[in-house]
BAFIDREN-629461 format. One record per residue (C-alpha): residue number from 1; residue in three letters; y, z, x negated. Coordinates in Angstrom, 1 decimal, padded with zeros to 4 digits. Layout:
// residues N
REC   tido   fidren        v        w        u
REC    NUM      ALA        Y        Z        X
...
***
This chain:
// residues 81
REC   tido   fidren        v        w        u
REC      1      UNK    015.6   -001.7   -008.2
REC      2      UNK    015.3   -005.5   -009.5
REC      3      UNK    017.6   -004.8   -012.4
REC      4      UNK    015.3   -001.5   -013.3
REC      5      UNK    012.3   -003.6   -013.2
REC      6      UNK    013.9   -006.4   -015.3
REC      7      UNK    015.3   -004.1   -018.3
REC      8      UNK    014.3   -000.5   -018.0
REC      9      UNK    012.8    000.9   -020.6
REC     10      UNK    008.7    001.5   -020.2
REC     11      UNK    008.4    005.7   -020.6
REC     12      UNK    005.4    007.7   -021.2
REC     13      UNK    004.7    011.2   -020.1
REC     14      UNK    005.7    013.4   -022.7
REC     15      UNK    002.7    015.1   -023.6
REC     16      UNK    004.4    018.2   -024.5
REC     17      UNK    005.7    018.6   -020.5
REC     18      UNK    002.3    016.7   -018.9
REC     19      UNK   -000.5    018.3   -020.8
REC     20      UNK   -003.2    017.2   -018.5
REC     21      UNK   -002.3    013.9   -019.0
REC     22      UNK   -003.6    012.2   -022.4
REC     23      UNK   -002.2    008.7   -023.6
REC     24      UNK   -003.6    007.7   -026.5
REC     25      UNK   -001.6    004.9   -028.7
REC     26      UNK   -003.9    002.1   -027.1
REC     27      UNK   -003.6    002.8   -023.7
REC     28      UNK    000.5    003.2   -024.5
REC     29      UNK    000.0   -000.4   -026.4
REC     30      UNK   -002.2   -001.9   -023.7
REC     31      UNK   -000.1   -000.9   -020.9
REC     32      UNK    003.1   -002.4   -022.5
REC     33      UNK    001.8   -005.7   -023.5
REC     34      UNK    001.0   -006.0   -019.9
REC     35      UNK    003.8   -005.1   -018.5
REC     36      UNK    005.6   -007.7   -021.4
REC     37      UNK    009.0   -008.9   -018.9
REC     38      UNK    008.4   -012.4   -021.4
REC     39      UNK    005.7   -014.2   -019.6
REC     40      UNK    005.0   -016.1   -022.6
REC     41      UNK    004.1   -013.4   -025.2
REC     42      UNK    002.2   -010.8   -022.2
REC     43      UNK   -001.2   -009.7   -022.5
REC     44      UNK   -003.4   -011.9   -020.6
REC     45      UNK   -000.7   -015.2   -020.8
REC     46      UNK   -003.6   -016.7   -023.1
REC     47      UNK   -006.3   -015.7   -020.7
REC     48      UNK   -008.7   -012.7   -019.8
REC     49      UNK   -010.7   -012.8   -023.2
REC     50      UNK   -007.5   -011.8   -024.5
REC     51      UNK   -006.9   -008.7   -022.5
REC     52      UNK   -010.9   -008.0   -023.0
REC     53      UNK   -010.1   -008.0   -026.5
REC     54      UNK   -007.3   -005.2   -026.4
REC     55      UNK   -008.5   -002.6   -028.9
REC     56      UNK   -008.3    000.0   -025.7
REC     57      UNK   -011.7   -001.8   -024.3
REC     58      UNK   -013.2   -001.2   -027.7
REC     59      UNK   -015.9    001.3   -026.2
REC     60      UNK   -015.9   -000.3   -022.6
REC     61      UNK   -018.9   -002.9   -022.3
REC     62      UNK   -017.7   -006.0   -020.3
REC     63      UNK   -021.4   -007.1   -019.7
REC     64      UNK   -023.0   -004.2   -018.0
REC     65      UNK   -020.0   -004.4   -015.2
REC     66      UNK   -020.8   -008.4   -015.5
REC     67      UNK   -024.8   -007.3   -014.5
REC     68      UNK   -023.8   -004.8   -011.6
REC     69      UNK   -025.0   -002.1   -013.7
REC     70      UNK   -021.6   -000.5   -013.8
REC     71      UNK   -020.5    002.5   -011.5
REC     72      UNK   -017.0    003.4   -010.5
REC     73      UNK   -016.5    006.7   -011.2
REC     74      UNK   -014.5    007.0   -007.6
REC     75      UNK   -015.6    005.3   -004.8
REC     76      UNK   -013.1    005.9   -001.9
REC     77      UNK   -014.4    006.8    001.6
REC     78      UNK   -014.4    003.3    003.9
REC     79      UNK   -011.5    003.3    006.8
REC     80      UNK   -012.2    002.6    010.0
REC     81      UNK   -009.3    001.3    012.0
***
């Protein structure tokens, strides 16, 4: 499992066999950079301003989830134990 996670190559569902789920080329990019194996040169290594400026986030707005104005679209049930 270690040698997978240190060289195997990052897949995407093929969109022609998962048709309900949609990837566009940012989320595909965004995804990859963070899961770069070169700590160096992955998303995030320069900071969180860097993974807020992915072009994925383009629409998302970073302040109103700042300001508690943002809701989760799931909010899971709370477990009692």
């Amino acid at each position: 499992m270690a040698e997978k996670i240190k060289k195997a190559k990052i897949i995407f569902p093929d969109p022609d066999w998962h048709k309900y789920i949609i990837m566009s080329a940012e989320m595909k990019d965004f995804i990859s950079r963070l899961l770069d194996r070169n700590h160096e040169t992955r998303l995030g290594a320069n900071g969180s301003e860097e993974v807020k400026q992915h072009p994925w986030f383009n629409q998302f707005d970073f302040k109103l989830v700042e300001d508690w104005w943002f809701i989760a679209p799931y909010i899971p049930p709370p477990k009692f134990t």
